[in-house]
C-alpha positions as CSV (number, residue, x, y, z in Angstrom):
1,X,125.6,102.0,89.1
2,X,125.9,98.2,88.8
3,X,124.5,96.9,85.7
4,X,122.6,93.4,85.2
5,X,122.4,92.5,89.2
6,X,119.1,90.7,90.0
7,X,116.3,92.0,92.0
8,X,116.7,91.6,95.5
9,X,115.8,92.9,98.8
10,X,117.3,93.3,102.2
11,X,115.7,94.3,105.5
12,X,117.0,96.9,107.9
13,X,117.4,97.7,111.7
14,X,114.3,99.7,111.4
15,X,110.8,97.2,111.3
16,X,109.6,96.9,107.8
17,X,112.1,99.4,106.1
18,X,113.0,97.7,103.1
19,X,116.0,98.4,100.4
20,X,115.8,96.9,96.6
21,X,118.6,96.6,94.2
22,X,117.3,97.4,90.8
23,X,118.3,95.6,87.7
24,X,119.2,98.2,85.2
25,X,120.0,97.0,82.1
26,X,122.5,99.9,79.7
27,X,123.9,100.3,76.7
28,X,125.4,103.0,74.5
29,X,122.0,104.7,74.6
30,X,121.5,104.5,78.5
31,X,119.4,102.6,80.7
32,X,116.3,100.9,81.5
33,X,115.2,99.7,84.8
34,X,111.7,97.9,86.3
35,X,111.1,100.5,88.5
36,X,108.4,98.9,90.3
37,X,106.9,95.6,89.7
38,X,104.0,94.4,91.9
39,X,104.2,91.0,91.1
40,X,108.1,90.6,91.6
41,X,108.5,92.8,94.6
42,X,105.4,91.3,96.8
43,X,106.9,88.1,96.1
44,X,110.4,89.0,98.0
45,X,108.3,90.9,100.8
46,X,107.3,94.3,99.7
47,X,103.8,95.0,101.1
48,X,101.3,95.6,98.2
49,X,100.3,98.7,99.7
50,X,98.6,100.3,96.7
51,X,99.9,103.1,95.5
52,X,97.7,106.1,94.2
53,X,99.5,108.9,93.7
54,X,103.7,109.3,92.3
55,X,105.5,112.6,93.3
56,X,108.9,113.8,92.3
57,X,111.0,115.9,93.8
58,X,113.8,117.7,91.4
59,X,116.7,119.3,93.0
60,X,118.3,121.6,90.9
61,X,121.6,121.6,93.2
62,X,124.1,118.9,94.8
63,X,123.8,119.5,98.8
64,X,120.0,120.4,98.9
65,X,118.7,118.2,101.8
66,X,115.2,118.1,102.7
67,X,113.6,116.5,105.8
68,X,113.0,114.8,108.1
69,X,109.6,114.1,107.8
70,X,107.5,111.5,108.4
71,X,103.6,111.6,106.7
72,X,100.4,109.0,107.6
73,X,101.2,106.8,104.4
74,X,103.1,104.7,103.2
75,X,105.9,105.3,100.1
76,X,108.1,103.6,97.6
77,X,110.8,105.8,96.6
78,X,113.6,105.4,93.9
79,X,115.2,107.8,92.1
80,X,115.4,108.9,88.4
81,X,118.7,110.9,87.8
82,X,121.5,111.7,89.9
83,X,122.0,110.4,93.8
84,X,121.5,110.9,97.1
85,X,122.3,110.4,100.7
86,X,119.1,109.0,102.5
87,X,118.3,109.0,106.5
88,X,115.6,107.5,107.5
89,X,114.0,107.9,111.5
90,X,112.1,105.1,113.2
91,X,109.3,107.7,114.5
92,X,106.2,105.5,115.4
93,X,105.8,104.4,119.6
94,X,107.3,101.5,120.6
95,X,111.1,100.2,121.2
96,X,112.4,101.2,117.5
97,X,111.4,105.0,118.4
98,X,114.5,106.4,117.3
99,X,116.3,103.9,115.2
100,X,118.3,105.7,112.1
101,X,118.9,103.8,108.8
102,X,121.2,105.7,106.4
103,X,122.1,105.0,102.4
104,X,123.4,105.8,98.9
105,X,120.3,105.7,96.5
106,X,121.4,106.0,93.1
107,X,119.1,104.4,89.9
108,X,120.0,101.0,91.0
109,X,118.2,101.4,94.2
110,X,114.8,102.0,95.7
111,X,113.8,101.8,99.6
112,X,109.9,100.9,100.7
113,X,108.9,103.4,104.0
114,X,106.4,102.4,106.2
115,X,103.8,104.9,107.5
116,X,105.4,106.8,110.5
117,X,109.0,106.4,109.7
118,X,110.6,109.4,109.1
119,X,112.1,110.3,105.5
120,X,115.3,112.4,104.6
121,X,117.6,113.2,102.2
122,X,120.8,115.3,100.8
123,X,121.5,115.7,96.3
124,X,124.9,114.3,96.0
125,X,124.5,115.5,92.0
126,X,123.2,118.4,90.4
127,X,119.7,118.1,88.7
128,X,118.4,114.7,90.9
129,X,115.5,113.7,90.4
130,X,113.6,112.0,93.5
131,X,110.4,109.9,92.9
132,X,108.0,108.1,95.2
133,X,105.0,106.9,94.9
134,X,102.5,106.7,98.5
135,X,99.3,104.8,98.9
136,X,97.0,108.2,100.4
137,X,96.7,111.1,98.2
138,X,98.4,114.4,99.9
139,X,95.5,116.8,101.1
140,X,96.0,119.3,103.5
141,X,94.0,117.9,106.3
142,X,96.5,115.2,106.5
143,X,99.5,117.5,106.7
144,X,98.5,118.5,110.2
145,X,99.6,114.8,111.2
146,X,103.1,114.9,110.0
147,X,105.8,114.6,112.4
148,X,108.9,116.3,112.3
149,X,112.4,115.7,113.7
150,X,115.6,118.2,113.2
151,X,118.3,117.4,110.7
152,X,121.0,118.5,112.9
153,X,119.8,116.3,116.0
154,X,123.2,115.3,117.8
155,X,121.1,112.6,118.9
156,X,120.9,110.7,115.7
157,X,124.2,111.2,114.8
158,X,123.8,111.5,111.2
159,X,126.8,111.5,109.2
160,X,125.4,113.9,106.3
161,X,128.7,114.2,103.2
162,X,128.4,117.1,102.8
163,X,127.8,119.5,105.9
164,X,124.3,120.8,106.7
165,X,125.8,124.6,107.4
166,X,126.8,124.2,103.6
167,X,123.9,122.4,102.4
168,X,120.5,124.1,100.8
169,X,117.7,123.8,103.4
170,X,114.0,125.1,103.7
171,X,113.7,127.7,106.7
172,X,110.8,125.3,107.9
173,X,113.3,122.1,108.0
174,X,115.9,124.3,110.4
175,X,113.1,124.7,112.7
176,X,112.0,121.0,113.2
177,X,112.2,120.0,116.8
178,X,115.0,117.5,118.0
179,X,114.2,113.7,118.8
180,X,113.7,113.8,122.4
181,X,110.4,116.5,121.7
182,X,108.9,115.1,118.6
183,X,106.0,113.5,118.7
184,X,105.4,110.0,117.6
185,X,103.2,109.6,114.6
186,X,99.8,108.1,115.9
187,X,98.7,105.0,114.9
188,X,96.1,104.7,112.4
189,X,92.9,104.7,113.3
190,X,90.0,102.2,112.3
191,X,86.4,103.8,111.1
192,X,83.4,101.6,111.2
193,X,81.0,102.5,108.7
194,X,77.1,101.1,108.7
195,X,77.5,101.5,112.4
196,X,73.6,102.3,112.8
197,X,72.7,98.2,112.3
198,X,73.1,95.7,115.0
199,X,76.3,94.9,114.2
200,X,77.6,98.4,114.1
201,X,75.8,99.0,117.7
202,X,77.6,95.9,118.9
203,X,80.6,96.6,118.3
204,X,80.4,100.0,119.3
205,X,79.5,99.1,122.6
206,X,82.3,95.9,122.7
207,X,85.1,99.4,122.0
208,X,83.3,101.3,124.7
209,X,82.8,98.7,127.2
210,X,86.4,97.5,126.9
211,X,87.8,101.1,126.3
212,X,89.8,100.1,123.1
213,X,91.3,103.2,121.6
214,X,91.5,104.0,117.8
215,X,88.1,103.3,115.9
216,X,85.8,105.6,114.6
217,X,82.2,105.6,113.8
218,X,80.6,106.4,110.9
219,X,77.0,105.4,109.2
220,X,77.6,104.2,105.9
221,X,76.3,106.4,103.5
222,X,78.6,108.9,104.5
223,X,81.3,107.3,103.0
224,X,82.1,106.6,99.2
225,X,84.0,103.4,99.1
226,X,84.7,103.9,94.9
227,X,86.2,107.4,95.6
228,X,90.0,107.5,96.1
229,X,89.8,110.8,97.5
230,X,87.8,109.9,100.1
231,X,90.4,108.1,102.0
232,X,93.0,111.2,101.6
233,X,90.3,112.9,104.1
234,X,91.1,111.2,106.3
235,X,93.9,109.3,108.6
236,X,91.5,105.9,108.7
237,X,91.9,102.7,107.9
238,X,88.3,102.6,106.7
239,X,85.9,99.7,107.6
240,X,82.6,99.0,105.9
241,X,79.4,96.8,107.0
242,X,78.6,94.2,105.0
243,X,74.4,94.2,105.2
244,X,74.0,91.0,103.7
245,X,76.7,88.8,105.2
246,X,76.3,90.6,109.0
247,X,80.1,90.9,108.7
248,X,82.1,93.8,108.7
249,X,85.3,94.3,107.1
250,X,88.1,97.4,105.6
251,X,86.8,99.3,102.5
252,X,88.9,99.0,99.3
253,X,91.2,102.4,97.8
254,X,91.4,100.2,94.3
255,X,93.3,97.4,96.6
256,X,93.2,97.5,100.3
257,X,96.1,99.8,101.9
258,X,98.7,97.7,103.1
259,X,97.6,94.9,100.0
260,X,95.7,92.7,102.3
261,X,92.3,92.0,102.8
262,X,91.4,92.6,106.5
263,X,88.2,93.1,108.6
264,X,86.5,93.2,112.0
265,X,84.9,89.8,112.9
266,X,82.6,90.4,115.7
267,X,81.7,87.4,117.9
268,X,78.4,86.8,119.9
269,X,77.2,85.2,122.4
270,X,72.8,84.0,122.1
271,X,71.2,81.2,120.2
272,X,75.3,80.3,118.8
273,X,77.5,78.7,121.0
274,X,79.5,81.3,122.3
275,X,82.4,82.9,120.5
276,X,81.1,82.5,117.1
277,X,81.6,84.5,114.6
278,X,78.7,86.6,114.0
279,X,76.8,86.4,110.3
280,X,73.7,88.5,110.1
281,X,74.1,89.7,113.1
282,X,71.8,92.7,111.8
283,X,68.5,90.2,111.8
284,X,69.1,89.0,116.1
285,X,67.6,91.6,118.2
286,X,70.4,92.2,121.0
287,X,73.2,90.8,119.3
288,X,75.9,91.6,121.5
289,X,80.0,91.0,120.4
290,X,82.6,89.2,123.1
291,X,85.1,89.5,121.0
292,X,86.6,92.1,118.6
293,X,89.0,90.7,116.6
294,X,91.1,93.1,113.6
295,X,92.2,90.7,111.0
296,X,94.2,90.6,107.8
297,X,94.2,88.0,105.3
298,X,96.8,87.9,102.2
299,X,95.4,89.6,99.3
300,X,93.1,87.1,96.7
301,X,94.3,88.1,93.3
């Protein structure tokens, strides 16, 4: 590991996949390490996505290799003991499809993985522990969206250390499919709550009438906005009506995935000059959006 470097961060070849060096600071005792530091690592470009749950993953043996797998959150992984060999698989639509991004993470590193890019990794030591925290909690609902892509794939070329007929694998990772049949992880989808007002109605005729793809629509009460659970039911980016204000905006999971404020500003045409943002829309009779705008704002502290 090196010792006393400062925090730092360097972008990859796949969009938004981020590598941190660690400080680690040891002595004849050990180490210690700021794993994760909001404040620090938002400032150098790490997305305050919001983490609500922290897995580990212990692997008893060096060569076990697990993935690859990418899952409808986003994750911050680093590890604990020991090392690894990471691969990581651009699998969201659009011209990165595809891209491969390989490393050595050891204490001194971490990695932030957006939503939809696939995950992997061999132990290069015995008893390595693997942590990562994600900003949905798991339920198995949401496991039905993963998508899968074979370690083996000639097509990504992955130069594992030590060989995958030698390494430990799960019999459901041998049977992943190879790049040119998976499936690209869908986008995430947006679900409008309090859609029973006039501003709900608008806007649900703005997505039909234009044929926009990925919102849902929901009435308001069936959706807790305090629960944390809630949003693990679901692959939304949840958006709630604001009664008083006629606005609409993204429900909070403790802080807004993705660490940024964001909403849906409807704007109306009537007694405003058109284009206007709409405020109490709820009290005009008729009102009608022109134009449906999804917006994110940097996160007020």
């Amino acid at each position: 590991m090196d010792f006393e470097k400062d925090l730092r961060v360097e972008e990859t070849n796949v969009p938004g996949l981020l590598v941190f060096d660690l400080p680690v600071h040891g002595d004849n005792r050990g180490w210690f390490k700021e794993n994760w530091q909001r404040a620090k690592m938002t400032e150098l470009g790490l997305p305050d996505f919001g983490p609500v749950q922290n897995n580990i993953s212990f692997n008893a043996k060096k060569g076990v290799t697990r993935g690859i797998h990418a899952e409808p959150w986003d994750k911050y992984i680093s590890i604990a003991t020991g090392s690894v060999f990471g691969a990581w698989v651009d699998l969201r639509p659009g011209e990165s499809f595809g891209q491969v991004y390989t490393t050595v993470l050891d204490p001194s590193k971490a990695i932030y993985v957006p939503r939809g890019v696939g995950n992997s990794f061999q132990a290069l030591e015995d008893g390595t522990a693997y942590t990562y925290l994600v900003n949905a909690h798991w339920s198995l609902e949401q496991k039905k969206t993963y998508t899968f892509v074979n370690l083996a794939d000639p097509e990504l070329n992955i130069q594992w250390p030590i060989p995958l007929e030698e390494s430990e694998r799960s019999e459901a990772d041998l049977h992943h499919p190879m790049l040119r049949d998976a499936k690209p992880m869908a986008p995430r989808r947006t679900m409008v709550t309090g859609c029973n007002g006039q501003l709900g109605h608008a806007i649900r005729d703005y997505v039909e009438e234009h044929g926009l793809e990925g919102f849902e629509f929901n009435d308001i009460d069936t959706f807790d906005f305090s629960d944390p659970a809630q949003y693990g039911r679901f692959d939304l980016e949840p958006v709630r009506h604001d009664h008083q204000r006629g606005r609409v905006h993204r429900g909070r999971q403790g802080r807004d995935p993705g660490g940024a404020r964001a909403g849906v500003e409807g704007e109306r045409a009537g007694t405003r000059p058109a284009g206007a943002r709409v405020r109490g829309a709820q009290h005009h009779p008729g009102a009608r959006v022109e134009r449906l705008r999804v917006r994110r704002d940097r996160r007020i502290a």
